[in-house]
KOLDO-501388 format. One record per residue (C-alpha): residue number from 0; residue in three letters; chain; x, y, z. Coordinates in steps of 0.1 Angstrom, whole numbers, plus 5000, padded with zeros to 4 digits. Layout:
N
<site k="NUM" r="Ala" c="A" px="X" py="Y" pz="Z"/>
...
% end
This chain:
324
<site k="0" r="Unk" c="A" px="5000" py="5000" pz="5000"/>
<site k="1" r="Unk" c="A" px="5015" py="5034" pz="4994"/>
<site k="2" r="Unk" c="A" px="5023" py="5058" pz="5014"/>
<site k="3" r="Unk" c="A" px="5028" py="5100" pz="5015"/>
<site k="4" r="Unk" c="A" px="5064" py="5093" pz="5014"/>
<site k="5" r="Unk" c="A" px="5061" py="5075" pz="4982"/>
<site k="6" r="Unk" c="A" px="5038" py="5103" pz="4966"/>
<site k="7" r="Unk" c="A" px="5061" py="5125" pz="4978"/>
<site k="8" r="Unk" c="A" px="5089" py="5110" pz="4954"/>
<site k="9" r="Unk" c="A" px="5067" py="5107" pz="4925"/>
<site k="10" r="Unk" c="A" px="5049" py="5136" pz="4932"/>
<site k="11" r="Unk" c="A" px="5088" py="5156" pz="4935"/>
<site k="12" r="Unk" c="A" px="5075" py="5173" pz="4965"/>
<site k="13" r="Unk" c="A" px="5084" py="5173" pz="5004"/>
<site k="14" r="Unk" c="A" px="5058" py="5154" pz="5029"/>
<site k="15" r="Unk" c="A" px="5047" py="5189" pz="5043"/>
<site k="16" r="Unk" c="A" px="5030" py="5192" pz="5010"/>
<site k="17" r="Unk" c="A" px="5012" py="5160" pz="5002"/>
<site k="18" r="Unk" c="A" px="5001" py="5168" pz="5038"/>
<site k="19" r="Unk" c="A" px="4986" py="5201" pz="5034"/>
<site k="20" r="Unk" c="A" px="4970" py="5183" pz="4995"/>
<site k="21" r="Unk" c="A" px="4954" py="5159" pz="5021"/>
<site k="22" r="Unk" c="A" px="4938" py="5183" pz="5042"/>
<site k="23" r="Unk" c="A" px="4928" py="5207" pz="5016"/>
<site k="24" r="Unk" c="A" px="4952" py="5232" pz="5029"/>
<site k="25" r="Unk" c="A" px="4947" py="5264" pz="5010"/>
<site k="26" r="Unk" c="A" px="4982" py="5278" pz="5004"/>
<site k="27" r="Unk" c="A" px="4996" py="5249" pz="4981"/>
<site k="28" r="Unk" c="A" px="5006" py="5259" pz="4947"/>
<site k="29" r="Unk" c="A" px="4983" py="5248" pz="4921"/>
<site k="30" r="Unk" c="A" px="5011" py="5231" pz="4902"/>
<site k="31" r="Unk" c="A" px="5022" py="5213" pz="4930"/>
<site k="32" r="Unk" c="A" px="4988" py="5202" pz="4937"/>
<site k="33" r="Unk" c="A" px="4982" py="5190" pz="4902"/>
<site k="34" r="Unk" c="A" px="5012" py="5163" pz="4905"/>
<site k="35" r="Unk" c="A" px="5001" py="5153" pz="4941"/>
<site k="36" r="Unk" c="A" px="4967" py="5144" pz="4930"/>
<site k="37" r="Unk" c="A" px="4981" py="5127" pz="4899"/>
<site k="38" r="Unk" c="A" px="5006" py="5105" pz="4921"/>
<site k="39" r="Unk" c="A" px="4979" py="5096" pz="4943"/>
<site k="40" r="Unk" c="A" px="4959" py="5086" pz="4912"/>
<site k="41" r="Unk" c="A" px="4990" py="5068" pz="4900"/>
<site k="42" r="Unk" c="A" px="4997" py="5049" pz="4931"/>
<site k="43" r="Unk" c="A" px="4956" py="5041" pz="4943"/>
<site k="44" r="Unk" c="A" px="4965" py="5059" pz="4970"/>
<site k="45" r="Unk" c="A" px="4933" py="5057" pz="4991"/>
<site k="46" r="Unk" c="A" px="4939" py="5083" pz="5023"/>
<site k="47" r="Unk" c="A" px="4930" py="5073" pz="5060"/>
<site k="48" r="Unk" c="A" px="4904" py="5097" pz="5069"/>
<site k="49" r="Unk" c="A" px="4903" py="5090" pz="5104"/>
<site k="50" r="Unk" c="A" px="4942" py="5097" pz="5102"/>
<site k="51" r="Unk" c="A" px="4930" py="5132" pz="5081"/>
<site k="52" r="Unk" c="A" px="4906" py="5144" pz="5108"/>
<site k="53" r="Unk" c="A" px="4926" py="5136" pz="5137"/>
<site k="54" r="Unk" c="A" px="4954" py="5161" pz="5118"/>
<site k="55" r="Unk" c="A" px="4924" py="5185" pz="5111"/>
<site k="56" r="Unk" c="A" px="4911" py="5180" pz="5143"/>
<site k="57" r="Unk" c="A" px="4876" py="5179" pz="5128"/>
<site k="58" r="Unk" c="A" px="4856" py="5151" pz="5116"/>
<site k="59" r="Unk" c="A" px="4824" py="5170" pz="5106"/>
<site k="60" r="Unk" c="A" px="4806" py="5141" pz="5124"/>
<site k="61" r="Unk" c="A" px="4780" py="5143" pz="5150"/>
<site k="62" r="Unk" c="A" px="4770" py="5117" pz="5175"/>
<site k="63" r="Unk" c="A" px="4732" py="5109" pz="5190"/>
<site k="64" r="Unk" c="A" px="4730" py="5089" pz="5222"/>
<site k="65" r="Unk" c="A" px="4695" py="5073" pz="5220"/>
<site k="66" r="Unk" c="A" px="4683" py="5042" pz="5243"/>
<site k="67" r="Unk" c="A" px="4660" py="5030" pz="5212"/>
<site k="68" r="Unk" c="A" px="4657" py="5038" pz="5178"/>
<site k="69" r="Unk" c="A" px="4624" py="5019" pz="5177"/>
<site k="70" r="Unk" c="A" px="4605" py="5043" pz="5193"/>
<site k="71" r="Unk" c="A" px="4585" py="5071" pz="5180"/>
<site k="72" r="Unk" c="A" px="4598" py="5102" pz="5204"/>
<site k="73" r="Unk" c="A" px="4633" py="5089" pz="5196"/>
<site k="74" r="Unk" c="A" px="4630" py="5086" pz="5157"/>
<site k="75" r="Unk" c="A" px="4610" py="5120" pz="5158"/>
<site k="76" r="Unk" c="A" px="4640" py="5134" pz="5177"/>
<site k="77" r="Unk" c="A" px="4666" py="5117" pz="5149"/>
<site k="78" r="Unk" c="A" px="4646" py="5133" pz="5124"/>
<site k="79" r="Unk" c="A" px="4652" py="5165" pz="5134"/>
<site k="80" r="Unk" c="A" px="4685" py="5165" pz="5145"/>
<site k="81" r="Unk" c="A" px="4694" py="5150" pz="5108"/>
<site k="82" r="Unk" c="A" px="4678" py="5179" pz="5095"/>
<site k="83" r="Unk" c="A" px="4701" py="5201" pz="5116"/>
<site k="84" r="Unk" c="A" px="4729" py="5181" pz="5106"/>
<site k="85" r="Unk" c="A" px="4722" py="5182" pz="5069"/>
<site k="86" r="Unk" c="A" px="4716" py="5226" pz="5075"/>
<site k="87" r="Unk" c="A" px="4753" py="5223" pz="5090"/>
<site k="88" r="Unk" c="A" px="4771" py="5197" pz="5071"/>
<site k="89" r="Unk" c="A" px="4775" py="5177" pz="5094"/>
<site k="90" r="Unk" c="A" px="4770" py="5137" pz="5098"/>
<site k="91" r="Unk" c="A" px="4754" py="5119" pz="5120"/>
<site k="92" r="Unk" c="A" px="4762" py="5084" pz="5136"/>
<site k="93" r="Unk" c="A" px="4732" py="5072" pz="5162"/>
<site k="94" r="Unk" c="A" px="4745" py="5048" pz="5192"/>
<site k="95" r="Unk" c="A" px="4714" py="5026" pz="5207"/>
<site k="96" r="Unk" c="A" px="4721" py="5026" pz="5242"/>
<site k="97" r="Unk" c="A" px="4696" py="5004" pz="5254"/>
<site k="98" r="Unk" c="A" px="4693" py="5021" pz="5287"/>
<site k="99" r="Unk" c="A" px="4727" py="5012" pz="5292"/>
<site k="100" r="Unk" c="A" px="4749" py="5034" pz="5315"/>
<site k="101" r="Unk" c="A" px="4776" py="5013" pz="5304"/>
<site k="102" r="Unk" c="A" px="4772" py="5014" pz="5263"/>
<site k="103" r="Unk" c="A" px="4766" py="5052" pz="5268"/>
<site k="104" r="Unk" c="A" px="4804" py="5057" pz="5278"/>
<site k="105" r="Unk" c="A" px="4818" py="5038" pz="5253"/>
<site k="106" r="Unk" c="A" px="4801" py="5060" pz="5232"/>
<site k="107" r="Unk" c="A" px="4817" py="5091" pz="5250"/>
<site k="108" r="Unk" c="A" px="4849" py="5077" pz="5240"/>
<site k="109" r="Unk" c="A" px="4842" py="5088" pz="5211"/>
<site k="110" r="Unk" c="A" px="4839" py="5120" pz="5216"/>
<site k="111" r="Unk" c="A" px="4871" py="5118" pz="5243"/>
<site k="112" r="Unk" c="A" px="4891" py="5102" pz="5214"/>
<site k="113" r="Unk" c="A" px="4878" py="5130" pz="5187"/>
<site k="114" r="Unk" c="A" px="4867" py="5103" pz="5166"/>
<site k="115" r="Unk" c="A" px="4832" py="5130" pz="5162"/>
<site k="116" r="Unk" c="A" px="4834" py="5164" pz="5169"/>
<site k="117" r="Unk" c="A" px="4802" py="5169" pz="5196"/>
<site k="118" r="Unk" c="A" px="4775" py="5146" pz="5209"/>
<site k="119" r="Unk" c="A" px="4737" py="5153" pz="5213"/>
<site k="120" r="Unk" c="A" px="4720" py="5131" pz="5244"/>
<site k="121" r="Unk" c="A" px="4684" py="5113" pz="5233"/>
<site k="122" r="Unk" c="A" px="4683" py="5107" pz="5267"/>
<site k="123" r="Unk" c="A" px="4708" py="5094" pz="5292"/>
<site k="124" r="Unk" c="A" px="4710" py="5072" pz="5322"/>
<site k="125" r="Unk" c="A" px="4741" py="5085" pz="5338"/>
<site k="126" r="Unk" c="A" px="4741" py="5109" pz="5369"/>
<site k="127" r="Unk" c="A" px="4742" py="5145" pz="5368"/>
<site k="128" r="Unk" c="A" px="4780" py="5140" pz="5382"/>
<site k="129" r="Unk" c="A" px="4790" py="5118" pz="5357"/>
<site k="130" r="Unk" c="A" px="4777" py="5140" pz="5329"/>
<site k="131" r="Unk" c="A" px="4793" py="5167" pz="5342"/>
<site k="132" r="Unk" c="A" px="4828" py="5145" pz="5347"/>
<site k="133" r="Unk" c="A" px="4822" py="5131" pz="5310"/>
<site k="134" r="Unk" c="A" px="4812" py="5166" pz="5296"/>
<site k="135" r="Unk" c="A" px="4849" py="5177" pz="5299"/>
<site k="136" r="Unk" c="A" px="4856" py="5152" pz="5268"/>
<site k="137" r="Unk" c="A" px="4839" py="5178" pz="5243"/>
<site k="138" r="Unk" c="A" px="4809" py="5200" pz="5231"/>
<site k="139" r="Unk" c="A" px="4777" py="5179" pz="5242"/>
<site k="140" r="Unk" c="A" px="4735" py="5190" pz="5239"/>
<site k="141" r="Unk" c="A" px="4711" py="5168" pz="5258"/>
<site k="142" r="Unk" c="A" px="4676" py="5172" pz="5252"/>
<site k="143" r="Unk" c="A" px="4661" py="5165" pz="5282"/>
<site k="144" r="Unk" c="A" px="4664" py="5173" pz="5319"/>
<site k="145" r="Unk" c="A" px="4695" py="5158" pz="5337"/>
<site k="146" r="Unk" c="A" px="4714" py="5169" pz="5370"/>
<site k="147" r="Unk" c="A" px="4742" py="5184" pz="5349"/>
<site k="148" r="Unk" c="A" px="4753" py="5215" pz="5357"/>
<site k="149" r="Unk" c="A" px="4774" py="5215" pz="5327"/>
<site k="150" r="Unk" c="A" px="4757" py="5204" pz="5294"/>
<site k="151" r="Unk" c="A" px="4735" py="5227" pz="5275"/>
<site k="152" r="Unk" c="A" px="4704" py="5218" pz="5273"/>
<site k="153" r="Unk" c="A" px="4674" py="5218" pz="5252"/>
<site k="154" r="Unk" c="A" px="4641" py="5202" pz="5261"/>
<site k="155" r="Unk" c="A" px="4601" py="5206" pz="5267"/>
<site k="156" r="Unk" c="A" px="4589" py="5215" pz="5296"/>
<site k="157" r="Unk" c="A" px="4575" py="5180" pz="5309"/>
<site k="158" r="Unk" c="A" px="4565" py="5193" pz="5341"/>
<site k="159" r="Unk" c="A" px="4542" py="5217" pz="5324"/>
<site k="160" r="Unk" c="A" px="4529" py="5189" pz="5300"/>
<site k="161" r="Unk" c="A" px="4517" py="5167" pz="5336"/>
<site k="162" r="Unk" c="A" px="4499" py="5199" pz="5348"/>
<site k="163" r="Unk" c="A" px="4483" py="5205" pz="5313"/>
<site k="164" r="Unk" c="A" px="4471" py="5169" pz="5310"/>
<site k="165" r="Unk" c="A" px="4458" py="5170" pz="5353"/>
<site k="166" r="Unk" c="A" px="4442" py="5202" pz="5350"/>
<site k="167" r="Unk" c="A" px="4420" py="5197" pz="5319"/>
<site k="168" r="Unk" c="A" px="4409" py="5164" pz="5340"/>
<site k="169" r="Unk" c="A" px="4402" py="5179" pz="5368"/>
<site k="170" r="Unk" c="A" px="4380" py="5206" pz="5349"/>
<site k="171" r="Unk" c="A" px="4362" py="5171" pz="5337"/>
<site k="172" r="Unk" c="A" px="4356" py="5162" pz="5369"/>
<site k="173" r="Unk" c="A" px="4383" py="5138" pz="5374"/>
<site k="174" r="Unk" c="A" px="4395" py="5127" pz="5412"/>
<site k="175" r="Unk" c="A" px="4406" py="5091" pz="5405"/>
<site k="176" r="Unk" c="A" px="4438" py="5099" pz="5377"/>
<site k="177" r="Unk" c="A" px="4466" py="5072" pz="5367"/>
<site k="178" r="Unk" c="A" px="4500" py="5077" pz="5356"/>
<site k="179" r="Unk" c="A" px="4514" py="5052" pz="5330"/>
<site k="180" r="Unk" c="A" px="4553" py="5064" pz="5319"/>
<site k="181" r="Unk" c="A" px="4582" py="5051" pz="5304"/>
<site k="182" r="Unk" c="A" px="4617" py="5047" pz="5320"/>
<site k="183" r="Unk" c="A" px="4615" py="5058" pz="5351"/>
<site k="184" r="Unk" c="A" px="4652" py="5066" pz="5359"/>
<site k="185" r="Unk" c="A" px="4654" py="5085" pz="5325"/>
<site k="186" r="Unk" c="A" px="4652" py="5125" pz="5328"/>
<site k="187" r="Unk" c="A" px="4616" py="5125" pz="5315"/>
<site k="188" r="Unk" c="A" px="4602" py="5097" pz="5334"/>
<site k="189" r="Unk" c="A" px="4618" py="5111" pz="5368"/>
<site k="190" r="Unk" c="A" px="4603" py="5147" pz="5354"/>
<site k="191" r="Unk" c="A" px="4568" py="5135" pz="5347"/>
<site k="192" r="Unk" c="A" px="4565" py="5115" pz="5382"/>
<site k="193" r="Unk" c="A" px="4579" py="5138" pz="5399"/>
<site k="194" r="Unk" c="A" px="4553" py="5166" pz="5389"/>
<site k="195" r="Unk" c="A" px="4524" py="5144" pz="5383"/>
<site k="196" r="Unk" c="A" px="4528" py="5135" pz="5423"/>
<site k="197" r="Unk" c="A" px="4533" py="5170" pz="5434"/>
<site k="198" r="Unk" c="A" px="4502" py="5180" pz="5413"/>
<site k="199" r="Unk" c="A" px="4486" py="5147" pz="5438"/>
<site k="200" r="Unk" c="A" px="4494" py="5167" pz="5466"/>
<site k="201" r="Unk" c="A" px="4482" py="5199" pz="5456"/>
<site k="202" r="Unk" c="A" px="4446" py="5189" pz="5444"/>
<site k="203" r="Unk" c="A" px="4441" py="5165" pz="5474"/>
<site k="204" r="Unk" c="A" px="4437" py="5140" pz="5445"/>
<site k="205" r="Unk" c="A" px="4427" py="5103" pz="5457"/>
<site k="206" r="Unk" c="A" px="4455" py="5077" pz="5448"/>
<site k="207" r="Unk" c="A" px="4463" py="5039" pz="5447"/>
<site k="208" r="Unk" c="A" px="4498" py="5024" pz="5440"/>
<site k="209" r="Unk" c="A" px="4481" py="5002" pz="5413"/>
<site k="210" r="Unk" c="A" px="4470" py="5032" pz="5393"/>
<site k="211" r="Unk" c="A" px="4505" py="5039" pz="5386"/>
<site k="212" r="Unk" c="A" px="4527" py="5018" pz="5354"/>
<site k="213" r="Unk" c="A" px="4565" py="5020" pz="5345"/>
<site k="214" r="Unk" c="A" px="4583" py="5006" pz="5317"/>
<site k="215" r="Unk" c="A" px="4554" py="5010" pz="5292"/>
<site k="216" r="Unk" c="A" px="4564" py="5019" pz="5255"/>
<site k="217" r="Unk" c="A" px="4545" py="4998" pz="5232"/>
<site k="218" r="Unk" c="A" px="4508" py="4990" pz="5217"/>
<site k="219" r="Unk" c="A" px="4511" py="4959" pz="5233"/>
<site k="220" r="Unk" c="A" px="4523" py="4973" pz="5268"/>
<site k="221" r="Unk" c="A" px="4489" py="4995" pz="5266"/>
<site k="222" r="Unk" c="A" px="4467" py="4965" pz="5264"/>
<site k="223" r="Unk" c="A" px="4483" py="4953" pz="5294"/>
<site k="224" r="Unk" c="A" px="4477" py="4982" pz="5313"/>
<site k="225" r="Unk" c="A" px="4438" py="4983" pz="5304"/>
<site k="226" r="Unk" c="A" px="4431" py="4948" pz="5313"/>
<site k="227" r="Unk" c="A" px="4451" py="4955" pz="5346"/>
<site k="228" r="Unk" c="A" px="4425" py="4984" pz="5352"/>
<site k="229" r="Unk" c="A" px="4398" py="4966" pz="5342"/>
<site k="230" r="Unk" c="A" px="4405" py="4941" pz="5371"/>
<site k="231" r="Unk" c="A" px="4411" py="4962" pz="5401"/>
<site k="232" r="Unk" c="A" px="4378" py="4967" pz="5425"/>
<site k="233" r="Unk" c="A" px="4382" py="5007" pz="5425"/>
<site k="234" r="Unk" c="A" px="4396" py="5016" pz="5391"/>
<site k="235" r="Unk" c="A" px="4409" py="5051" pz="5378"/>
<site k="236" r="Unk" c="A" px="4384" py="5074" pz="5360"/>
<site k="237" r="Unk" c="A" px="4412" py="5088" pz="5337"/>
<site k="238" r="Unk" c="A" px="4446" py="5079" pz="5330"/>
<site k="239" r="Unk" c="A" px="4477" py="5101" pz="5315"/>
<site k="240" r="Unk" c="A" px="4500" py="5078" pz="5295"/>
<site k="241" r="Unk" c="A" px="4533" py="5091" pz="5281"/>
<site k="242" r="Unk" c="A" px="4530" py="5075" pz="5249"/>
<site k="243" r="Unk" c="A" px="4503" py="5077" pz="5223"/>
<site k="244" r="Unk" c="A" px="4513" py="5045" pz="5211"/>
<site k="245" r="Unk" c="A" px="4508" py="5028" pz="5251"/>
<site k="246" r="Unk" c="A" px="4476" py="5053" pz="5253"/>
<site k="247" r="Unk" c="A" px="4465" py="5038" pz="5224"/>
<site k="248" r="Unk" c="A" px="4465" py="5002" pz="5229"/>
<site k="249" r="Unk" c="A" px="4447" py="5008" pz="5264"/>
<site k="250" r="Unk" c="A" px="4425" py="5023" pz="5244"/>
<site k="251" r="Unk" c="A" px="4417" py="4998" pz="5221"/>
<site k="252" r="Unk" c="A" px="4418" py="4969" pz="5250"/>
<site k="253" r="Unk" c="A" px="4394" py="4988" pz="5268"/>
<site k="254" r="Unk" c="A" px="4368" py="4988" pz="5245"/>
<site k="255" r="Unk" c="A" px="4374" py="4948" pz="5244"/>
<site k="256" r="Unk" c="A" px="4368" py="4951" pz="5282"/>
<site k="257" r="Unk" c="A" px="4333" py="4971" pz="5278"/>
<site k="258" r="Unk" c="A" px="4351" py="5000" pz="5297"/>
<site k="259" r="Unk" c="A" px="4338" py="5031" pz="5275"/>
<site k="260" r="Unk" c="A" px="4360" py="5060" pz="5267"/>
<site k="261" r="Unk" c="A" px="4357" py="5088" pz="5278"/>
<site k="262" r="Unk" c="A" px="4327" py="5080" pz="5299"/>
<site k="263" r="Unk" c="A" px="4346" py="5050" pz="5320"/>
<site k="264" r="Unk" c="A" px="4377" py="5064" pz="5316"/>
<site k="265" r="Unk" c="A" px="4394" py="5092" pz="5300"/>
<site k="266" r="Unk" c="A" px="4430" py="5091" pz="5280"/>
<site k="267" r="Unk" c="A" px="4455" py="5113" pz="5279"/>
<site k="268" r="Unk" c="A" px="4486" py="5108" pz="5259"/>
<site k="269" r="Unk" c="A" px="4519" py="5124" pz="5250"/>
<site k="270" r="Unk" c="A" px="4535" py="5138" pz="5215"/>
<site k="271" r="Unk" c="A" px="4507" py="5138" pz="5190"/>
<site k="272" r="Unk" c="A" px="4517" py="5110" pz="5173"/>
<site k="273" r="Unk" c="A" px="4500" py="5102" pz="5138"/>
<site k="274" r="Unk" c="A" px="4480" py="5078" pz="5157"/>
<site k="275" r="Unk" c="A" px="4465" py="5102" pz="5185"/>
<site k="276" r="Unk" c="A" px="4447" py="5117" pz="5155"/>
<site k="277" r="Unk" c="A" px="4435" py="5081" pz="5140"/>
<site k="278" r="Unk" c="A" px="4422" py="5071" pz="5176"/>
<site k="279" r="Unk" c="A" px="4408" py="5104" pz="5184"/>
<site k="280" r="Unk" c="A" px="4427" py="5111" pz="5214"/>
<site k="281" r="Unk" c="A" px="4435" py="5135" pz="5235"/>
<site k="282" r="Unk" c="A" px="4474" py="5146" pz="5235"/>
<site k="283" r="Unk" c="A" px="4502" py="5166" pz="5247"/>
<site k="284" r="Unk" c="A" px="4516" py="5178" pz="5218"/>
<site k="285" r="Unk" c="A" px="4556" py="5181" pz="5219"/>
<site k="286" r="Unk" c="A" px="4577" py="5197" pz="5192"/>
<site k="287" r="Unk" c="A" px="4605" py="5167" pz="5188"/>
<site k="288" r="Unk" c="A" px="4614" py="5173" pz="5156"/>
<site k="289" r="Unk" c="A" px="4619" py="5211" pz="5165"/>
<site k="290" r="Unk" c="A" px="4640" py="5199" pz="5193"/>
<site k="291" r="Unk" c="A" px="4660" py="5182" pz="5173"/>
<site k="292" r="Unk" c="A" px="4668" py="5206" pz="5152"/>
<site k="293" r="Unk" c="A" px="4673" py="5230" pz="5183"/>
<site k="294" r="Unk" c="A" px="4697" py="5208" pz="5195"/>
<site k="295" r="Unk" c="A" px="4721" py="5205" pz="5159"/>
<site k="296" r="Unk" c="A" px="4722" py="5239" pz="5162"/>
<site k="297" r="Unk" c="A" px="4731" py="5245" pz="5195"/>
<site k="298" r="Unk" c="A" px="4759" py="5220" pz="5190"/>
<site k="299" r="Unk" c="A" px="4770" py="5234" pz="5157"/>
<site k="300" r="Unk" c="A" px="4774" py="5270" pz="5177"/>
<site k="301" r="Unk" c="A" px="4795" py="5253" pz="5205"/>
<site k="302" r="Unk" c="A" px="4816" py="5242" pz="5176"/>
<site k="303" r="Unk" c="A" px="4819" py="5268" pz="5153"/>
<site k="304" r="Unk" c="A" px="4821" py="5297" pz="5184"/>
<site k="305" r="Unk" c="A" px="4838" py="5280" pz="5210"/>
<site k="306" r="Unk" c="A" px="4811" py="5293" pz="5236"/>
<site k="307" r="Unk" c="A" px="4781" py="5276" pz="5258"/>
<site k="308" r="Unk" c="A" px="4746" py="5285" pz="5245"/>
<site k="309" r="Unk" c="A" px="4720" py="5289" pz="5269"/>
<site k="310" r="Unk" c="A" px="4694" py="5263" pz="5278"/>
<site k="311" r="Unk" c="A" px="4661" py="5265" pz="5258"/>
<site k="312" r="Unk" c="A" px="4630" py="5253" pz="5265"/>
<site k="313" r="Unk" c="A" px="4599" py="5249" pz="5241"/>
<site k="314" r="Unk" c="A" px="4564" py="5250" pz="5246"/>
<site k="315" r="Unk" c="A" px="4538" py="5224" pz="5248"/>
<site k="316" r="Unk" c="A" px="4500" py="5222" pz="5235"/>
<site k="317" r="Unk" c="A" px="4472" py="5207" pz="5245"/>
<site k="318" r="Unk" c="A" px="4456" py="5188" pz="5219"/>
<site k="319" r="Unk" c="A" px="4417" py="5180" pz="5230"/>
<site k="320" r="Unk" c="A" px="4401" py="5151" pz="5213"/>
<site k="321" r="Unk" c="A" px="4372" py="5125" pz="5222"/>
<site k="322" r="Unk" c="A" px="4396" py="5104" pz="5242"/>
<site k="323" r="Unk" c="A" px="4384" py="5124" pz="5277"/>
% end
């Protein structure tokens, strides 16, 4: 395989300028530029580009820490950071975590090892701490809440979207209100308990430990968390599920139960989904794709202007449908 000392040769021209052909270097003479290129051509020289970017310090690549890809919020979120990317020129290279603490800081390695130039956090399992001890590896966006003191941020407001989604059940006439989330441990799952039980508190709302469900992200996981309703003596008049996709199958089991929605109970999901529309329910509507985008640039200005943006939050909307 060659080498840049053998274009060099061919090419009749020191190392130093092969180097600076490699990297696009501006202040090459055209001459000498012309007979690099043509040795390369000569020889198949095929450059390393990780070997290039580590010399330009730049790799024009972006990572995205997500735990699933498989997941509407998540893809949403891809969506629009790949449209900030593409506005930048930038790539992008999506880790899966898997709500792995572990597989997330391999993936910081990359960042630590400049193998991408910035990272944008899906959502993360690590501590505030360790965020803040990994955030010294590089220029890193997370786009939800985290104990970090550190990373910018960019994120909805989930605490408002649990009041929004409470208070237009209370004005139903709703005492008896279930919470059904995702990960618990992530940012928004800690965000929406934690306000959803303040919010308890505050309205003297009545409460049972069984109205409340974790670890719920699929069609199939909302079935299950109707037909657990439907078998509990004193059941929830209303639910809020994080999910359209979980608020939808417990919609569409409860019907198979004969519980009738809204009059038996109301649903409430999250993100306006294509499929809160088809099943006519009522929704939290969150601008992911807008966060995304947010978040690409964001990371693009830490990169370009050496200098911390501010936080940003955006606003929520409550969609009203049939479902309550």
């Amino acid at each position: 395989m060659s080498n840049i000392t053998e274009i060099a040769r061919r090419a009749r021209v020191s190392r130093t300028t092969v180097s600076r052909v490699l990297n696009n270097h501006p202040y090459v003479k055209q001459d000498k530029r012309e007979a690099v290129l043509k040795a390369m051509q000569d020889l198949n020289y095929v450059p390393n580009l990780n070997a290039v970017n580590l010399s330009r310090g730049k790799t024009n690549v972006i990572g995205v820490i997500v735990p699933t890809i498989n997941h509407p919020f998540f893809s949403n979120l891809i969506e629009g950071i790949g449209r900030g990317c593409y506005k930048h020129h930038y790539r992008m290279l999506v880790h899966q975590s898997n709500y792995d603490p572990g597989h997330e800081i391999e993936f910081f390695n990359m960042l630590k090892y400049k193998l991408i130039d910035g990272l944008i956090l899906g959502s993360s399992m690590l501590s505030g701490p360790v965020l803040d001890e990994l955030s010294h590896y590089g220029s890193v966006v997370s786009c939800e809440a985290s104990g970090s003191r550190l990373i910018t941020k960019v994120l909805v407001n989930h605490e408002s979207g649990i009041r929004m989604a409470v208070e237009h059940l209370r004005s139903k006439g709703h005492r008896r209100i279930g919470l059904c989330i995702g990960n618990p441990a992530s940012g928004i799952g800690i965000s929406r308990k934690k306000a959803f039980s303040a919010l308890l508190e505050a309205y003297g709302l009545e409460w049972r430990d069984d109205w409340y469900y974790e670890g719920k992200y699929s069609i199939e996981d909302g079935s299950a968390v109707a037909a657990s309703i439907a078998g509990q003596s004193l059941a929830p008049s209303a639910m809020v599920v994080g999910s359209d996709y979980v608020a939808a199958g417990l919609i569409k089991e409860a019907a198979r139960q004969g519980i009738k929605v809204p009059e038996e109970l109301a649903v409430i999901g999250f993100d306006n989904q294509p499929i809160a529309q088809v099943m006519d329910l009522t929704t939290i509507q969150q601008p992911i794709v807008q966060m995304g985008e947010t978040a690409a640039a964001a990371l693009h200005l830490m990169l370009t202007e050496a200098e911390r943006p501010s936080d940003q939050t955006l606003e929520l909307e409550l969609i009203v449908r049939q479902s309550t």
